[in-house]
N, C-alpha and C positions, 0 to 999 in steps of 0.2 A: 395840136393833135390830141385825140385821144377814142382813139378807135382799136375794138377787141372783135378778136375773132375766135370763137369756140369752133372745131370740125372734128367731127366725131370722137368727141372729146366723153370718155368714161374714168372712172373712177369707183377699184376697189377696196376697200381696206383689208391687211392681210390680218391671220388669223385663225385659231383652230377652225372655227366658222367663219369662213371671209365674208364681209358684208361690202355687197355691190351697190351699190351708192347711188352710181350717174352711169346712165347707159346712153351711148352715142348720141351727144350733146351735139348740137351744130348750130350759132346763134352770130348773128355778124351786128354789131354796135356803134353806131357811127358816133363821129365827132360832137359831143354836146348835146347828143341824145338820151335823153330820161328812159330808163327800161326797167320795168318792176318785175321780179321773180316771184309769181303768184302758187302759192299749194300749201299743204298740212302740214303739221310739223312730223318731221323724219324725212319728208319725199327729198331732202339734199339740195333744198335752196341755199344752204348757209357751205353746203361742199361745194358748191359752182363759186362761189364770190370768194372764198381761200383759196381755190386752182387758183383765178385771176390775181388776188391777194399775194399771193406764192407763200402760201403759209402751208398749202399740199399741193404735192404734183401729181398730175394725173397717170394713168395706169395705161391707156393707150389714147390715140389720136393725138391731136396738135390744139394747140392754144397760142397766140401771139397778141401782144401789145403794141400798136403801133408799127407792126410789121413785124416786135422781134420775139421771140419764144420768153415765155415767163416763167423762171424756174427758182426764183427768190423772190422776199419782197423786197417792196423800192418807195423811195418818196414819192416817185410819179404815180402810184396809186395810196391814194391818203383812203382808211378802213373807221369808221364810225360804227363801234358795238353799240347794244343793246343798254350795257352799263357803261359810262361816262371814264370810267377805271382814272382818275384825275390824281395828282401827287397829294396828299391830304394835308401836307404840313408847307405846299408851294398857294401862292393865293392867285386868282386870276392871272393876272400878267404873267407873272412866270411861269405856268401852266401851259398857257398860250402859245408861250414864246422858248419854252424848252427845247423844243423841236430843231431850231436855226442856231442856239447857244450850244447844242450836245453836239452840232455841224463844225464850230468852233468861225461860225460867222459872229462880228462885230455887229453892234448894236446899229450902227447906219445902214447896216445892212438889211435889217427886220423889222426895225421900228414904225416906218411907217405904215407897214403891211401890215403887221399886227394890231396897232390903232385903225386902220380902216376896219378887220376883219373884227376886232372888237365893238368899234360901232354897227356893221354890218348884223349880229348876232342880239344887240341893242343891250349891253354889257356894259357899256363907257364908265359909268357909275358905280361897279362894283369891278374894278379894276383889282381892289387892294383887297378884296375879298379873300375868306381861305373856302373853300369846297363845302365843309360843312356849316358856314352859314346861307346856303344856299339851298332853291329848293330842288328839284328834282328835274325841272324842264332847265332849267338855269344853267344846273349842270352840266346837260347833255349841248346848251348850247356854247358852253365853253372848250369840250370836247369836239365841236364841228366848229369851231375857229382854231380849235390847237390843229385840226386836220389841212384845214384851208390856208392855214400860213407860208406853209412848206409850200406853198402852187402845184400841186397836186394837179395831174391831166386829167384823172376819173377819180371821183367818189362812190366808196365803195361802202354801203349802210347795210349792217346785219340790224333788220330789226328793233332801230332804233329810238324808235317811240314806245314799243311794245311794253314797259314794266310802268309809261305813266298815265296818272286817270283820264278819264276823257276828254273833262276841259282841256287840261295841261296838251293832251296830244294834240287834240284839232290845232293848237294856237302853235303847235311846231311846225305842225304840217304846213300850216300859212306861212313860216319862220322860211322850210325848206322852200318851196313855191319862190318866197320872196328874193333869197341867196341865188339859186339856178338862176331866175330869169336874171340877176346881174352880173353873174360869172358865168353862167352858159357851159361850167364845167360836167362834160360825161359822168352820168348817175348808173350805177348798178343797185340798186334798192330790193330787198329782201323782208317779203310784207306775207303772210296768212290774211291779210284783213283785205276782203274786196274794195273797201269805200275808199280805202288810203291807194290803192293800187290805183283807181281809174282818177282821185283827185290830182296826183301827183305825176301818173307817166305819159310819156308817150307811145309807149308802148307796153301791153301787159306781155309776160310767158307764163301762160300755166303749164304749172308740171306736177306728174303722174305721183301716185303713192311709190316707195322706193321697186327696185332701181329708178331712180328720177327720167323721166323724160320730158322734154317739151310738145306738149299734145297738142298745145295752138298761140299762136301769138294773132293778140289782138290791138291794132291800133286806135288809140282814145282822141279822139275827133274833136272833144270839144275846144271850144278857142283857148289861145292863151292870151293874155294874163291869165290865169286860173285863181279862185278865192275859194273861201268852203261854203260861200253861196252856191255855189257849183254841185253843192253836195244835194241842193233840195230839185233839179231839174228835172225836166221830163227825159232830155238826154240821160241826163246822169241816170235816171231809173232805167232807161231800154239796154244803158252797158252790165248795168249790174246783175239785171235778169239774164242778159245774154252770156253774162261770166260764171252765172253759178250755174246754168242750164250745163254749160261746158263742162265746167268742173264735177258737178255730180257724175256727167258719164265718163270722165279721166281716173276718178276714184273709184267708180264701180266696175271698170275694167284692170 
């Protein structure tokens, strides 16, 4: 399982100025479904995936995971920042595998999961590694096996390409693409960029300049497997025209 359900789900933060955030959110996420949170920065993509996170609780309406109200965070939803945040003096493996050791599980317990999820992220070879001899995509991909160890129900990515170059991102995007289609685990992904939104979801939500809203959810048709061949089609152009057609009038209202 790993199905979310946002209903009229908003979010103030208080304050001499209170800043309203997310205004009556309503978004239902089924089991193993890829769902990109598309809009500008401020519009509180990155506040909807902390509700779900339970890093903040919302202000009114309901929110539930798997049926039950989310007012902490939990292992069953593993969070993928923008920055890798990795122990700097722990090397690969135990990076990886801190997660199931801080649980005070035995090492029969992880180890096989964590050598899969280290091959899985194509790491095998720099096991013994420490953080800083690595590069920058390397990192983050040590960061989404330290996430995927735990068995996490939903993957929850703030952003997470977004500080590397462009080679480095497309060849993660392929990385994510690749991990989903074998785990099939629920993605919440949190993207400004339209080409990464339609390469990787199933479904796009754009949303408004703040208070945040969901203006339209659009579903991405094209087949899967997905590759970043995908990125020069003639599909691929009619979503993208059709998302920024959207988007300019979400923002200009």
């Amino acid at each position: 399982m790993g199905t979310v359900s946002f209903r009229a789900t908003s979010k103030t933060f208080p304050g001499k100025v209170p800043v309203h955030a997310l205004d009556d959110i309503t978004l239902e996420i089924k089991d193993g479904e890829f769902v990109a949170l598309l809009g500008p920065s401020g519009c509180g993509k990155s506040t909807l995936l902390n509700l779900l996170a339970g890093f903040e609780t919302r202000t009114s309406g309901e929110l539930t995971f798997d049926g039950a109200p989310v007012d902490k965070p939990g292992p069953d939803r593993g969070v993928v920042f923008q920055e890798a945040s990795l122990f700097p003096w722990l090397n690969v493996w135990d990076n990886i595998t801190f997660g199931p050791r801080v649980q005070g599980l035995g090492r029969d317990a992880y180890e096989s999961k964590a050598r899969a999820m280290l091959k899985l992220v194509g790491l095998e070879a720099f096991a013994h590694a420490l953080p800083a001899q690595l590069s920058g995509g390397m990192r983050q991909r040590v960061g989404i096996a330290r996430v995927l160890v735990m068995n996490p129900r939903a993957l929850l990515m703030d952003e997470p390409f977004g500080a590397l170059d462009a080679q480095t991102r497309l060849a993660m995007q392929q990385l994510l693409l690749d991990v989903w289609q074998t785990l099939g685990t629920t993605v919440l992904f949190v993207t400004h960029d339209i080409d990464e939104s339609i390469l990787l979801a199933d479904r796009i939500c754009i949303m408004s300049a703040r208070p945040g809203r969901i203006t339209r959810e659009i579903t991405v048709g094209l087949p899967r497997p997905r590759s970043i061949e995908s990125l020069t089609t003639a599909a691929f152009a009619t979503y993208k025209a059709e998302i920024m057609a959207e988007m300019k009038i979400a923002h200009a209202g």
